[in-house]
N, C-alpha and C positions, 0 to 999 in steps of 0.2 A: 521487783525483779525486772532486769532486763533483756529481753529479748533480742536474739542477734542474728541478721539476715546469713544463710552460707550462699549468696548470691557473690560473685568475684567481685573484689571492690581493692582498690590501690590500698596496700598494707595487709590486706586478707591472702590466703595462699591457698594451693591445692596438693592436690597430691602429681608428681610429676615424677617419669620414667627417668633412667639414666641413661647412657648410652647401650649397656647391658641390660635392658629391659629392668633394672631393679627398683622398684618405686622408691624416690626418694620422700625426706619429710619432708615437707611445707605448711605447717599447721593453720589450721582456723584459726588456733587460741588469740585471745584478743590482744591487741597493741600493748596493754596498758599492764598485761599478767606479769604479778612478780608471785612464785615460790618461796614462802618463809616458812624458816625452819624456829619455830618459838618453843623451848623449854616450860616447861610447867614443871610446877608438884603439889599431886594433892593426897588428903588423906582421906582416905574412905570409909575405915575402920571405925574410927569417933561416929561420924553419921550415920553409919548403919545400926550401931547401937543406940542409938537414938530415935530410929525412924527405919524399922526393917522396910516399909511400903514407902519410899522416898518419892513414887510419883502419887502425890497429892491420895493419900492413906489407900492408894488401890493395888492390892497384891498383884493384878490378875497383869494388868500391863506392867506395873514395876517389875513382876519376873517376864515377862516376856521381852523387855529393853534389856534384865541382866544376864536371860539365857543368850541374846543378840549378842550385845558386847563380848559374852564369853566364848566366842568364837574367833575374836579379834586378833591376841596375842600370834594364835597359830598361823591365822587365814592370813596376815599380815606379814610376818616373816613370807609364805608361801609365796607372796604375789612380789616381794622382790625379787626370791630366787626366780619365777617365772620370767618377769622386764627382765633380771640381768642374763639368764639365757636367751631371751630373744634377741636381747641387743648384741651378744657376741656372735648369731648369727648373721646380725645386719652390717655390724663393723668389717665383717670378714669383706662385705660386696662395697663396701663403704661408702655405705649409706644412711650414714648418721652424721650429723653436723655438729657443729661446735654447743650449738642451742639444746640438742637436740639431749647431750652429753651432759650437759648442765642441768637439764630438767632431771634428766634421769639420777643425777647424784643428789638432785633436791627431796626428789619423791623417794628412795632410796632411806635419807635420811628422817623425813615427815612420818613413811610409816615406822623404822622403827622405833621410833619415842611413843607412836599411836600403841605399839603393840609391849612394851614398857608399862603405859599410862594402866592398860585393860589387864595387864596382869596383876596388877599392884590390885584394881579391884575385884579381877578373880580370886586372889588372897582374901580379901578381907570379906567376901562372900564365905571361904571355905571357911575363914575363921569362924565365921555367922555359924556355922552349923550343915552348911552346905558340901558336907566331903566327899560326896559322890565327884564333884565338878574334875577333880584331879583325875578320877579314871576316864572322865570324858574326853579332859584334852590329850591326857597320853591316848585315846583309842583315833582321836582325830589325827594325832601328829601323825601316828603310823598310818594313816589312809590318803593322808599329802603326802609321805614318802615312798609309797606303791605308787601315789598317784606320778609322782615326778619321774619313775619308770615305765611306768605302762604307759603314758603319754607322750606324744611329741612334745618340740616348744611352741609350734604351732598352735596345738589345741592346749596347752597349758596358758597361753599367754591367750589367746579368746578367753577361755575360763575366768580368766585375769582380769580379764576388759568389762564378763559382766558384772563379773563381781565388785568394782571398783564405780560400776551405775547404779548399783544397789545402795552402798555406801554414799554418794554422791545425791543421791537422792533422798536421803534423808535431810539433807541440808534445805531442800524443795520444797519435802512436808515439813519440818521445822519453823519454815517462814513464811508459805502459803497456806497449807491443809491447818495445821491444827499447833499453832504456838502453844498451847497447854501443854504439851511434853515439857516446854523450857521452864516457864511462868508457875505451874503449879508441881514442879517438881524440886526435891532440894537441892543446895550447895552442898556437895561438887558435882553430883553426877550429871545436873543440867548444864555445867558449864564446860564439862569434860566432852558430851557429848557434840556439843555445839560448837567447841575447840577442834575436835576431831573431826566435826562434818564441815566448817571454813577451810581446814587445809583439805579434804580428799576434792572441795571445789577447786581447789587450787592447782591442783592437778589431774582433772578429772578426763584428762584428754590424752594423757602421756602413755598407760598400756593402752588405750583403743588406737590410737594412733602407730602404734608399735607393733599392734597385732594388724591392724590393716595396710600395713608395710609386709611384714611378712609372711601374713597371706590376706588377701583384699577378699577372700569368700563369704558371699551374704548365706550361704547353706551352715557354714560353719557357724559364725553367728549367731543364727538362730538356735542349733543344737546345743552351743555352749550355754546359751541362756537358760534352754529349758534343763541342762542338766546340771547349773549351777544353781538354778529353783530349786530343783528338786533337793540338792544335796543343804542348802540352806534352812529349809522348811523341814526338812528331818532335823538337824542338828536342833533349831530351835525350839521344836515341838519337844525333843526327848526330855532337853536340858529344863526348857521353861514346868513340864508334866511334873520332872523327879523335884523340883522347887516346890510346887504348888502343894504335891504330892506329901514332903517333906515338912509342911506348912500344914496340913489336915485339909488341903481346899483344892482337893481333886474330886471329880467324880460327876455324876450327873446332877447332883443337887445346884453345883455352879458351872456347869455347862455353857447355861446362857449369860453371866456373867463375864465368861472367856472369852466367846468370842462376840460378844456386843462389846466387849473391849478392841477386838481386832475388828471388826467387819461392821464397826458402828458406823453411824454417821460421820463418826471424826475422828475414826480407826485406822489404827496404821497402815493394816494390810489394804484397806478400800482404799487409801490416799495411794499406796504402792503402785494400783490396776494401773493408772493411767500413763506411769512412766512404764511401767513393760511393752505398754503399746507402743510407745516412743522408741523405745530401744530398737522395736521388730521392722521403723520403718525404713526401707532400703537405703535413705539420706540422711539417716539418723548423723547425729556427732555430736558430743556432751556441750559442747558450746554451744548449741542451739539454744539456751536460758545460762544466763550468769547471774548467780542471787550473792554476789558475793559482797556488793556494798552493805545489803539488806542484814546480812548474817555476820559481818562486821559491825552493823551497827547494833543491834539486839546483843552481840557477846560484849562490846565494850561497856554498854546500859547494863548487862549481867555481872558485868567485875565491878563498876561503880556502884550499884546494890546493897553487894558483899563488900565493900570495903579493898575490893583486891586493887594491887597496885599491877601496871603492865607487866607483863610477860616477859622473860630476857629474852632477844629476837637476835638470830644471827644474821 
């Protein structure tokens, strides 16, 4: 992983007013960032019939990755319609650059293939015997489409920003905290995943950047953080229970099971503490770590493995 100073430096940028007081962009992101749009396909169905506990025979975190992911499809769609209303705010004061335009139709397009790819495996979960999952995403959809009324774009696109560090951060534990998600889990879902957390690096600066344009507030920030937590750790706690649940392996007998899978020594959520700290500090900005060689390098070693040939890349 590389670590990148936000000290000013010739080719680095900040953020700078207009004549109208409107912050324009100038990003951190690094010199060398290209957004690619890579097509995949895979099949999830054959391997789940094969190996329902895909991450190395452990139900307890294999449903706790599948109730994650199965948030994806909806929370995916949502976070472009949030960028593309903030940016028709900024365009109005014209405050967006040609780069700025670019990125946004990259990321636009990254997530919806991401949220395609998580459907295809919410499918082949429901096939599994998992049919509750369908009443979950219709009750989710309709609580992003309250949400998109009751909210500004303001606080939609924060919402946006932390939820896109969470994602983002999985790319972090993936290649610092605990490679065994990748290593001891099967083909595809390890390489879907790790497909998916290379491009949200890839752009992991495009709505924070776009929400601190449209409002630069550290109070909001913080509030979007804690109430995208919150609403995450619900979603995933109901989804991962009615799995486990559904499986005969709820209850207090594996209790300790569940969450020495989360809050172990090389547990997701314990890898998760130390980027919320990160997120909360006043200088915070997702380029502050680039693990993007790192996570390039492990997915291409992943498709050589499997026999996979490259990806079609636009």
């Amino acid at each position: 992983m590389v670590k990148i100073s936000l000290e000013k430096k010739k080719g680095m940028k900040g953020y700078l007013p207009d004549e109208a007081g409107v912050p324009r962009l100038h990003s951190r992101q690094p010199s060398d960032l290209h957004i690619v749009v890579r097509r995949i396909v895979y099949d999830y169905r054959a391997p789940l019939k094969r190996n329902r506990y895909w991450f190395n025979h452990n139900p307890f975190t294999t449903h706790f990755m599948n109730a994650l992911q199965s948030i994806f499809p909806e929370g995916e769609r949502s976070f472009i319609e949030d960028a593309m209303d903030g940016a028709k705010i900024l365009r109005r004061h014209g405050s967006l650059d040609a780069q700025m335009e670019q990125d946004l139709k990259l990321f636009q397009q990254q997530e919806s293939l991401h949220s395609q790819q998580h459907r295809l495996w919410n499918q082949a979960l429901i096939e599994a015997g998992y049919k509750k999952l369908v009443q979950y995403e219709e009750t989710y959809h309709r609580h992003l489409v309250r949400s998109r009324k009751q909210f500004s774009a303001k606080w939609r696109l924060a919402f946006t920003a932390a939820a896109e560090h969470y994602t983002a951060s999985l790319a972090y534990i993936f290649v610092n905290i605990n490679q065994d998600l990748l290593t001891k889990s099967d083909y595809p879902f390890n390489s879907l995943l790790l497909y998916h957390a290379m491009e949200e690096v890839e752009h992991k600066s495009v709505c924070f950047d776009l929400s601190k344009m449209l409002s630069p507030s550290y109070l909001r920030r913080v509030i979007s953080l804690a109430f995208v937590s919150l609403q995450i750790a619900i979603n995933i706690y109901t989804r991962m229970r009615y799995m486990l649940k559904n499986d005969g392996l709820w209850g207090r007998a594996y209790s300790g099971n569940v969450w020495g899978s989360l809050l172990g020594k090389r547990g997701l959520l314990r890898g998760l503490f130390p980027r919320i700290v990160m997120y909360l500090r006043p200088s915070f900005h997702p380029w502050l770590t680039d693990e993007r060689k790192d996570i390039e390098r492990i997915f291409g070693s992943l498709l050589t493995k499997n026999g996979i040939p490259p990806f079609k890349y636009e």
